[in-house]
DOMARGU-331073 format. One line per 4 residues: number of its first residue (from 1); their letters; for each residue x negated, y negated, z of N, C-alpha, C. Coordinates in steps of 0.02 Angstrom, whole numbers, plus 50000, padded with zeros to 5 digits. Atoms other than C-alpha are relative to their C-alpha. Layout:
BEGIN
NUM) A) X,Y,Z,X,Y,Z,X,Y,Z; ...
This chain:
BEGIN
1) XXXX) 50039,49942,50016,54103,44710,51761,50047,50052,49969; 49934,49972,50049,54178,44835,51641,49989,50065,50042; 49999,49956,49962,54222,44991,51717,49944,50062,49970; 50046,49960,50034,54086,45098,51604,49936,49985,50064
5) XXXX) 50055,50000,49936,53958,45009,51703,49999,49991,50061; 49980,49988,49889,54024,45012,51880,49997,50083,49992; 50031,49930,49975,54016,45207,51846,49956,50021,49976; 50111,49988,49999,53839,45206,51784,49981,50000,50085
9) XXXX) 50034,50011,49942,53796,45125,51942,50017,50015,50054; 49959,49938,49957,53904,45235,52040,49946,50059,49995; 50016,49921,50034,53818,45389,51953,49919,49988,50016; 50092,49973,49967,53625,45320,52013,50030,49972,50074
13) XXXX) 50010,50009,49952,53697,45281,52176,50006,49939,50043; 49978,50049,49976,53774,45113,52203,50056,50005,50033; 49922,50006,49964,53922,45069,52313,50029,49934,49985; 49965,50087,49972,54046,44921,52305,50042,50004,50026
17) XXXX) 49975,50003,49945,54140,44866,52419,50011,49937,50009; 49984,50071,49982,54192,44709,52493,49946,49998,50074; 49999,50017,49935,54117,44609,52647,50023,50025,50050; 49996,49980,49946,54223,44664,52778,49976,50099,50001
21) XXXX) 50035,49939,49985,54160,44844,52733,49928,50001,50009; 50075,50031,50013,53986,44788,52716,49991,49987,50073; 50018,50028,49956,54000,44722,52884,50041,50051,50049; 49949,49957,49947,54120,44878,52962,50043,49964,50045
25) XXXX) 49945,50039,49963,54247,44738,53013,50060,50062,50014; 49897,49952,49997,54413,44818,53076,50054,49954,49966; 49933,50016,50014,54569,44773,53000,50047,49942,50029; 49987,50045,49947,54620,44667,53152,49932,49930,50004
29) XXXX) 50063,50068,50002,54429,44568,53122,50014,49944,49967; 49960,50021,50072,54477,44540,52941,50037,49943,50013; 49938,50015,49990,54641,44487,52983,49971,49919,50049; 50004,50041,49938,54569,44348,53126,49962,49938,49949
33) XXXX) 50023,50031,50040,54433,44291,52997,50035,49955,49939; 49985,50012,50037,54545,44282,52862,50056,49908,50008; 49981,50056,49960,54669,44163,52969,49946,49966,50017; 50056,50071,49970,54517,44056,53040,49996,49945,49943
37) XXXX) 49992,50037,50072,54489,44014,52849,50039,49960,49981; 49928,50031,50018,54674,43977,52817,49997,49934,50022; 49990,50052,49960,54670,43866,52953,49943,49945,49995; 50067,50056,50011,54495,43766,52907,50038,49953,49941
41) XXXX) 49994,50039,50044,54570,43746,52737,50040,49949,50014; 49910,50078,49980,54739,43648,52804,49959,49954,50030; 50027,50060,49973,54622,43562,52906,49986,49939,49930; 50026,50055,50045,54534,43472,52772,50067,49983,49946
45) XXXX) 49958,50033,50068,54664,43451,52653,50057,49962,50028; 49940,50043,49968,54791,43388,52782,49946,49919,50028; 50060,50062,49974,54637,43260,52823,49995,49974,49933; 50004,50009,50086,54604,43240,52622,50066,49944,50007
49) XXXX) 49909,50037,49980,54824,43207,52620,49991,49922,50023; 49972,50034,49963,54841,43092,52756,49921,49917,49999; 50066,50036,50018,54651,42997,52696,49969,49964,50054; 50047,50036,49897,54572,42999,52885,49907,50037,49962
53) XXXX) 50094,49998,50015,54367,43022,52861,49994,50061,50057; 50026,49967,49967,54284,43160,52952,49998,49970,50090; 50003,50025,49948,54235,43042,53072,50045,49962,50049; 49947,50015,49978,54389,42986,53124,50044,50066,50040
57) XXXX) 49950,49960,49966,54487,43137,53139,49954,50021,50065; 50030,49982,49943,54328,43178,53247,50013,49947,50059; 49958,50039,49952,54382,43033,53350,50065,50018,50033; 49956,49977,49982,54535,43081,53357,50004,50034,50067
61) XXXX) 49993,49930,49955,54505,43257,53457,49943,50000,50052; 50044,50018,49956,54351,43175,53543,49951,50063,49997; 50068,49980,50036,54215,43250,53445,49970,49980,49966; 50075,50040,50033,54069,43234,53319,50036,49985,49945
65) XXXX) 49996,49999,50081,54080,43222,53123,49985,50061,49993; 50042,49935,50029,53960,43359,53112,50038,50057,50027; 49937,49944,49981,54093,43474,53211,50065,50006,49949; 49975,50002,50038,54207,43421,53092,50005,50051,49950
69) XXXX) 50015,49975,50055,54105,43474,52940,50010,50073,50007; 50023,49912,49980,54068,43646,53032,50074,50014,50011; 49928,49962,50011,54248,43669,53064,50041,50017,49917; 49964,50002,50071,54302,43627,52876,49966,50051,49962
73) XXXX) 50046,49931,50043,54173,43764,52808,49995,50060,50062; 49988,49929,49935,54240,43892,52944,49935,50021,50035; 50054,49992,49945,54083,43888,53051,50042,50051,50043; 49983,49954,49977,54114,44047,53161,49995,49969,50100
77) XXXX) 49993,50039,49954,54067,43917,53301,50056,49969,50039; 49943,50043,49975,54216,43825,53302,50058,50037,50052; 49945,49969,49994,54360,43871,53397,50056,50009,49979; 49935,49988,49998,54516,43932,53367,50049,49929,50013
81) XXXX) 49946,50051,49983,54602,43799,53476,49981,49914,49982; 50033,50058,50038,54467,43667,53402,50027,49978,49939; 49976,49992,50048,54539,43722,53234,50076,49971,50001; 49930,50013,50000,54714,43696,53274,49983,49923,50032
85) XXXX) 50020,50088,49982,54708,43522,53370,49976,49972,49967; 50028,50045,50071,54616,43459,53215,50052,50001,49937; 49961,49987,50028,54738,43524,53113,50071,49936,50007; 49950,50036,50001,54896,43431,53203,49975,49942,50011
89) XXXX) 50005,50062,50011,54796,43280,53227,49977,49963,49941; 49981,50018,50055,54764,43283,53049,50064,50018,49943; 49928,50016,50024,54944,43263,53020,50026,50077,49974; 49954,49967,50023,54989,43444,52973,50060,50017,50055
93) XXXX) 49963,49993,49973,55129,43506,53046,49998,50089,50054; 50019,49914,49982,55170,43689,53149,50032,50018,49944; 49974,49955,50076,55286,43736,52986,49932,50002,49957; 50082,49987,50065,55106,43707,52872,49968,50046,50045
97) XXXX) 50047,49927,49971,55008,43807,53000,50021,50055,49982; 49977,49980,49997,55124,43921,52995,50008,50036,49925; 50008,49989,50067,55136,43931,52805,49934,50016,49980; 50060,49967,50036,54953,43932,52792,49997,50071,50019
101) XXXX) 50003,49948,49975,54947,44090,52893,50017,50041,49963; 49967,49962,50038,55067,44181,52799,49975,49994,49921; 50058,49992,50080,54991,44129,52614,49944,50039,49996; 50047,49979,50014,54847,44178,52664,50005,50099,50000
105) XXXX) 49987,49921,49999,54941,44369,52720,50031,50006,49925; 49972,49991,50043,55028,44353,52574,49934,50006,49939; 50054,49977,50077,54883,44351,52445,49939,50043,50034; 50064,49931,49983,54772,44479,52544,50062,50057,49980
109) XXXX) 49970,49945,50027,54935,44592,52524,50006,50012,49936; 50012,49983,50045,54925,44576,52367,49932,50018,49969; 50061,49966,50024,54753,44610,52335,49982,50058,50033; 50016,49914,49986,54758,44778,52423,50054,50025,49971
113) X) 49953,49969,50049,54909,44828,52313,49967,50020,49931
């Protein structure tokens, strides 16, 4: 959008904004969300990588498929420690966790710069 018409629609009374304002996340929400993400993506791609099936790695951790899926598209369901345990039993490592984490701080700091 070119900046002429973002302040038209400023000037009758639009706002933009991102999601976590949209949703009055805190900073610390953000931040939790943004990691959950990180960590879905390594999932699947360290599963992709290492060429285990949904239904396998769900074997693995002694779950479904369909938990799987919902973890790999950051279902807000999943857990945390669901997330991770899927993670190292699809072969990433704690240095990749670890890296995703930080990529993912690293390109939010740059998009608030």
């Amino acid at each position: 959008m070119t900046s002429d018409k973002k302040a038209r629609l400023e000037e009758q009374g639009w706002k933009f904004g991102d999601a976590a304002e949209f949703l009055g996340l805190s900073n610390e929400e953000q931040l939790l969300i943004d990691v959950r993400i990180a960590l879905s993506q390594l999932v699947k791609a360290s599963r992709e990588r290492h060429k285990i099936t949904q239904h396998e790695l769900a074997k693995r951790i002694g779950s479904s498929q369909s938990r799987i899926a919902k973890l790999e598209a950051s279902d807000p369901t999943v857990s945390t420690d669901l997330i991770l345990k899927a993670a190292f039993k699809a072969g990433a490592s704690r240095v990749e966790v670890g890296e995703a984490i930080i990529a993912d701080r690293k390109e939010r700091e740059l998009a608030i710069a």
